[in-house]
Wavefront OBJ file of the C-alpha trace (Angstrom):
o trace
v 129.164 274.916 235.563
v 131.694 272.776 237.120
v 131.203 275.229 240.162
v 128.004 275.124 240.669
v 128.388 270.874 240.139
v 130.934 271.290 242.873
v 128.940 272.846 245.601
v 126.056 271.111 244.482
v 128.021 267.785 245.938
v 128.873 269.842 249.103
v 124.731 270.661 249.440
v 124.347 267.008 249.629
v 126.394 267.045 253.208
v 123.225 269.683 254.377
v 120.750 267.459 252.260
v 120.819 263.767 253.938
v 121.669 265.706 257.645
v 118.112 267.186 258.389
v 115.604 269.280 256.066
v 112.630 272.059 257.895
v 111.041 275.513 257.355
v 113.254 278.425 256.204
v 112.625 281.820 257.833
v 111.692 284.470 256.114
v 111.631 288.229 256.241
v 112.231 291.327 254.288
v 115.737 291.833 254.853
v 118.336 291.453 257.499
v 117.195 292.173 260.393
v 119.222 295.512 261.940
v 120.104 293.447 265.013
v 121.159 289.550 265.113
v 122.796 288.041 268.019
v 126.012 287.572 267.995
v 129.099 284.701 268.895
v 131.376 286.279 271.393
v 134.220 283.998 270.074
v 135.100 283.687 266.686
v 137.925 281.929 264.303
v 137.548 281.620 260.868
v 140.752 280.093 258.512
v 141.324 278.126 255.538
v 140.762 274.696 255.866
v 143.674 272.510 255.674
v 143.746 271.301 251.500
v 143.122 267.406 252.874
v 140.582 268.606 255.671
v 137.462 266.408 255.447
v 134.180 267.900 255.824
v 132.678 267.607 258.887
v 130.487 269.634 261.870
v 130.009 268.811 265.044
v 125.823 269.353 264.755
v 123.898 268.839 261.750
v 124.194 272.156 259.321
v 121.046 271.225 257.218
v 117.735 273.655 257.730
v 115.850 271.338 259.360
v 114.891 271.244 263.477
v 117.365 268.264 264.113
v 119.668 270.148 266.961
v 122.511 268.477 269.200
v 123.112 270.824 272.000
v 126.674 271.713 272.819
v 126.682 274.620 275.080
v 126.276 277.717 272.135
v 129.631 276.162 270.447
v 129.765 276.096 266.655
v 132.257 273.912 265.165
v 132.668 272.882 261.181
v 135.477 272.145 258.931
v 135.894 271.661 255.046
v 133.270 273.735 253.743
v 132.539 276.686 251.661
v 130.988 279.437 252.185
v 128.014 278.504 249.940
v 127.412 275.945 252.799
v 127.438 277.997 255.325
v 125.330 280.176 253.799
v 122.696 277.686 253.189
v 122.858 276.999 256.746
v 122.518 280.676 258.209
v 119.249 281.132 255.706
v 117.897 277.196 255.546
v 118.208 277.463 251.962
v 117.050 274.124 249.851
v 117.339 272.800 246.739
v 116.361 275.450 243.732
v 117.008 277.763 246.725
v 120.339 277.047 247.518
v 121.232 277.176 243.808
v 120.078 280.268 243.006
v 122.488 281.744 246.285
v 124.981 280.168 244.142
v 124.722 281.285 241.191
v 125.314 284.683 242.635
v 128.374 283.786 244.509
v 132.255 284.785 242.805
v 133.830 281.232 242.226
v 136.327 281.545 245.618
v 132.795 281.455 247.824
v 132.132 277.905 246.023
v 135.751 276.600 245.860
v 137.371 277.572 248.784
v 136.958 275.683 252.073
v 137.017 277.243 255.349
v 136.752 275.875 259.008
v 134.809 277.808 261.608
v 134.966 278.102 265.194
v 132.467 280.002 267.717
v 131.137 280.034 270.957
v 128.888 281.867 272.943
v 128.677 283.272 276.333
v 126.965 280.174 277.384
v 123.211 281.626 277.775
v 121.310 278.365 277.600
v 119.002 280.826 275.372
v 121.672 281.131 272.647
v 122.098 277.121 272.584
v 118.953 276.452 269.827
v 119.901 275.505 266.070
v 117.617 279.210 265.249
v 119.670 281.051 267.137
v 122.669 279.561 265.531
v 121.828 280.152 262.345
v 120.761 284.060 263.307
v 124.508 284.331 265.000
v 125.560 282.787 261.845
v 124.063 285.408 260.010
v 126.071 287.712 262.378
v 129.132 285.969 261.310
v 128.936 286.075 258.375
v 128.090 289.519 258.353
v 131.425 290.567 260.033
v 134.035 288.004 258.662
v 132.910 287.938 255.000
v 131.128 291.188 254.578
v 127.871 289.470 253.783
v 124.678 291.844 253.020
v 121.217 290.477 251.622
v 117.881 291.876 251.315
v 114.841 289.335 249.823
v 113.021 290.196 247.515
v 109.381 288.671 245.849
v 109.998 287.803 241.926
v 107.206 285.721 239.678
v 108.918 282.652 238.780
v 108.420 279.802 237.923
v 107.516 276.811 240.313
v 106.164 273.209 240.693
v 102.897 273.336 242.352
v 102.878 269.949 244.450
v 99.120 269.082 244.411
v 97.616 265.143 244.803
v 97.690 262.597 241.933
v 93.741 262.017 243.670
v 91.764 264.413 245.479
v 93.103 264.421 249.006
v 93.896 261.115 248.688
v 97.678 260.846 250.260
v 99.890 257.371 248.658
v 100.491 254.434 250.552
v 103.922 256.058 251.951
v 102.785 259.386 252.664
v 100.952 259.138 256.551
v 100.126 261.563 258.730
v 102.559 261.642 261.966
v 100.850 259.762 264.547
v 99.970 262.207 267.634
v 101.349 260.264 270.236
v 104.513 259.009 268.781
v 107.608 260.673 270.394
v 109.857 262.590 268.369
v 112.210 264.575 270.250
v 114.451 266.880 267.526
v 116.829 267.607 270.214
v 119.996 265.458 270.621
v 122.663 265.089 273.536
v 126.202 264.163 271.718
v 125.337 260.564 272.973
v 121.874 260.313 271.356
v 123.345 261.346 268.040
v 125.588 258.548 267.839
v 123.168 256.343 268.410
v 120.429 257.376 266.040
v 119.370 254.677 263.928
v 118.079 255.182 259.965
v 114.890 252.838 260.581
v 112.018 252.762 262.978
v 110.905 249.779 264.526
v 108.608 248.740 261.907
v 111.936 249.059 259.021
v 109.539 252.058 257.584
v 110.359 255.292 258.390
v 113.628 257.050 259.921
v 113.748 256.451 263.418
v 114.704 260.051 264.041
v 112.251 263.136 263.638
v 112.471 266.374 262.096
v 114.847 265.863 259.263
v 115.352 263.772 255.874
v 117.869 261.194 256.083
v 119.222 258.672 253.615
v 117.932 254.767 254.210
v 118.831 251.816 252.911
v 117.299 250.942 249.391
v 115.697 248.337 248.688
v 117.826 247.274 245.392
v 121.244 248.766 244.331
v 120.722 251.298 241.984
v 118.275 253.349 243.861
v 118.150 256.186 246.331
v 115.814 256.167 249.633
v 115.379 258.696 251.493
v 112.690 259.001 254.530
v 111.185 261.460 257.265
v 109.022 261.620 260.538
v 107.197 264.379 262.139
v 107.761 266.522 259.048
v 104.774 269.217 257.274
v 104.039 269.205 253.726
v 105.905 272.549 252.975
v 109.046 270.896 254.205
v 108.251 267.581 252.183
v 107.860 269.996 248.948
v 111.034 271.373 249.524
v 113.055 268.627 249.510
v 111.262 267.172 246.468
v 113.160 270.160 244.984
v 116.472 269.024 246.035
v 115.945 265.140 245.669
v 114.273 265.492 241.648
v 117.489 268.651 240.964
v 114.111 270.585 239.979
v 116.140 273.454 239.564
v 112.855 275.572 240.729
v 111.115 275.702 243.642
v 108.494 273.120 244.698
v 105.266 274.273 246.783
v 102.989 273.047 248.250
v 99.528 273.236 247.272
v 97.846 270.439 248.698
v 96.102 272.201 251.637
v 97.184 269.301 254.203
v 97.763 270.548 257.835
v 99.601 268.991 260.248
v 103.060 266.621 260.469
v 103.530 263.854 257.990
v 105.767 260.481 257.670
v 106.829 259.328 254.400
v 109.861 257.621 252.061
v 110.491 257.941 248.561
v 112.755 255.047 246.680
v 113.816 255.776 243.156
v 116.663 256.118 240.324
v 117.889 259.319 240.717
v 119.005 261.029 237.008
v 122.240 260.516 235.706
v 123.566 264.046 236.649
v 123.408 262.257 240.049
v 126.512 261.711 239.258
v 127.597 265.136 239.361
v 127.243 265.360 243.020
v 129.532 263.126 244.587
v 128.776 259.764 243.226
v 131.105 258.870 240.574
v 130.602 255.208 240.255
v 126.643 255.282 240.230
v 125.014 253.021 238.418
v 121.032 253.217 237.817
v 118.918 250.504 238.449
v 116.810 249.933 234.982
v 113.641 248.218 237.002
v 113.807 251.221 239.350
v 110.692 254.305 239.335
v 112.166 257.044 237.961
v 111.642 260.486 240.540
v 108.528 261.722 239.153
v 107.005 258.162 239.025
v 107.891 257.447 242.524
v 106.488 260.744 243.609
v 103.216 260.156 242.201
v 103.206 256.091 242.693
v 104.340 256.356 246.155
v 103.231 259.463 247.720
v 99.974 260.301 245.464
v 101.628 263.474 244.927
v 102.303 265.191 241.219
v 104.284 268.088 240.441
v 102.744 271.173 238.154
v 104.735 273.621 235.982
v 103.197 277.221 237.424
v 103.960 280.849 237.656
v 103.478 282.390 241.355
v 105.140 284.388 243.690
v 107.797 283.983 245.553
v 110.700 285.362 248.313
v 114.300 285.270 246.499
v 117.413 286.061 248.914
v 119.626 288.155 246.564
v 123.667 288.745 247.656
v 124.422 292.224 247.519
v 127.700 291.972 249.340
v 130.291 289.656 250.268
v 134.391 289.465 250.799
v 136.773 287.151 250.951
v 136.599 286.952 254.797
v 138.994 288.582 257.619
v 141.374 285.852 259.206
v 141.925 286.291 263.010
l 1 2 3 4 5 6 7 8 9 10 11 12 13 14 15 16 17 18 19 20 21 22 23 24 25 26 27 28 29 30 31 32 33 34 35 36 37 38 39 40 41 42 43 44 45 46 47 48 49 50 51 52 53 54 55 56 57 58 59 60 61 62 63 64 65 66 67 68 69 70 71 72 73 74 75 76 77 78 79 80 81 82 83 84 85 86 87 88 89 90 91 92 93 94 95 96 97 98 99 100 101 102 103 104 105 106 107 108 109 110 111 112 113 114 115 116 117 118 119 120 121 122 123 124 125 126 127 128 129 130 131 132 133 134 135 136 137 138 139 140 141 142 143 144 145 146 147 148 149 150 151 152 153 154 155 156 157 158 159 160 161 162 163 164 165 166 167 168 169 170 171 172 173 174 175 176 177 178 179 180 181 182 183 184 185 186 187 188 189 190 191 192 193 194 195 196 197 198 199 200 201 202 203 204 205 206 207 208 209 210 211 212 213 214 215 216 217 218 219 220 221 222 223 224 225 226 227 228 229 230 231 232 233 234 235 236 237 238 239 240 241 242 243 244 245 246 247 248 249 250 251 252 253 254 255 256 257 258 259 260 261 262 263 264 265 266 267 268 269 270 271 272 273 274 275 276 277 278 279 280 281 282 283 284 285 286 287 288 289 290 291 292 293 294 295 296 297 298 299 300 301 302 303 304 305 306 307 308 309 310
């Protein structure tokens, strides 16, 4: 248990960075591409965690020439990066992993040959994949399980809330950063709404202590069910059945549950005004979550090492 808290508090680096669509398939596929350069050691025991591009599995991308640098995280992380794993998701890859793949930090270095083709964040998670592969002997297969779920359906007939709006066709929203641009992203848009950037979740400022905000532009419902997963700690997965098409802008401000904090905040301290997370969802994004039984794709670990050092 104190494991699984553990990572869960290093998930919450991938969880304010950006958020998007996992991939899926039936397995590995035979042939991933590949780093050409590759260093993996133990992190340094007061190495902070950091990266040098977001590592969340959303589109949000800083190109860097095909290098890959991160510090000060497991390999559950890294992991959750390589397969865009979110919330229940993410746990359940934990909950399979031997207590050194939770605990133990590791910082990673790799670059390509420096095709421009190899410099996307899909093709780093696929050479990820590859890494992980070779350094800590990592095999999975998916496979498709009943379980149980949260269908996400509207609160009113396809009748959004009032912070829930579809993404406005001719607003920009570029997901691809220079190292400049990322420095200078800003949580807010103009209008003190939304984030300012696109493609991912990020954390905004509440509007009362106590309370947890977090906002995204340019995003589709699937991805906004997903992350409803990770910001309630459903512990299942969250999908979404509300047969809206398209790219969506919304918030969501509540009091997160006490095991909040279990995750890295220590000292929190709910507000007792606040909406709790299943209020907020339905009060402020006309959404409501139902306890179902469907099918779904479930990355099982059949394979993985403590990895080879250089």
């Amino acid at each position: 248990m104190a494991a699984k808290a553990a990572v869960k508090a290093g998930l919450a680096v991938l969880l304010v960075s950006v958020a998007g669509q996992p991939m899926r398939g039936q397995g590995t596929p035979e042939k991933l591409p590949a780093f050409d350069v590759i260093s993996v050691k133990p992190s340094a025991p007061d190495a902070k965690s950091h990266s040098i591009f977001p590592i969340g599995p959303g589109d949000v991308y800083v190109k860097n020439g095909g290098h890959f640098s991160a510090d000060g995280f497991p390999l559950a992380t890294y992991l959750s990066f390589a397969f865009q794993l979110v919330g229940s998701e993410a746990n359940a890859a934990v909950e399979q992993l031997p207590g050194w793949a939770v605990n133990d930090r590791f910082a990673i270095e790799a670059r390509t040959d420096g095709d421009p083709a190899k410099d996307t964040k899909e093709q780093m998670r696929l050479m990820m994949r590859s890494l992980l592969a070779e350094r800590f002997g990592l095999k999975t297969h998916y496979e498709t399980r009943q379980v149980s779920i949260f269908a996400v359906t509207f609160v009113k007939a396809g009748k959004p809330g009032p912070q829930l709006q579809q993404h406005p066709e001719d607003a920009a929203c570029d997901t691809v950063l220079t190292r400049a641009g990322a420095a200078a992203v800003s949580l807010t848009d103009t209008a003190g709404i939304y984030p300012k950037q696109c493609g991912g979740m990020l954390p905004m400022p509440a509007s009362a202590p106590g309370r947890f905000r977090f906002g995204a532009r340019n995003v589709t419902m699937d991805f906004i069910a997903k992350q409803l997963t990770s910001l309630g700690d459903l512990e299942r997965p969250a999908v979404d059945q509300t047969g809206l098409e398209g790219t969506f802008d919304f918030v969501l401000e509540f009091v997160p549950d006490v095991s909040i904090r279990e995750q890295g905040y220590p000292d929190y301290q709910p507000d007792p005004t606040g909406p709790t997370f299943s209020e907020a969802v339905r009060e402020q994004l006309g959404l409501k979550l139902e306890s179902t039984k469907a099918p779904s794709q479930v990355l099982v670990i059949d394979r993985v090492e403590h990895p080879t050092q250089n």
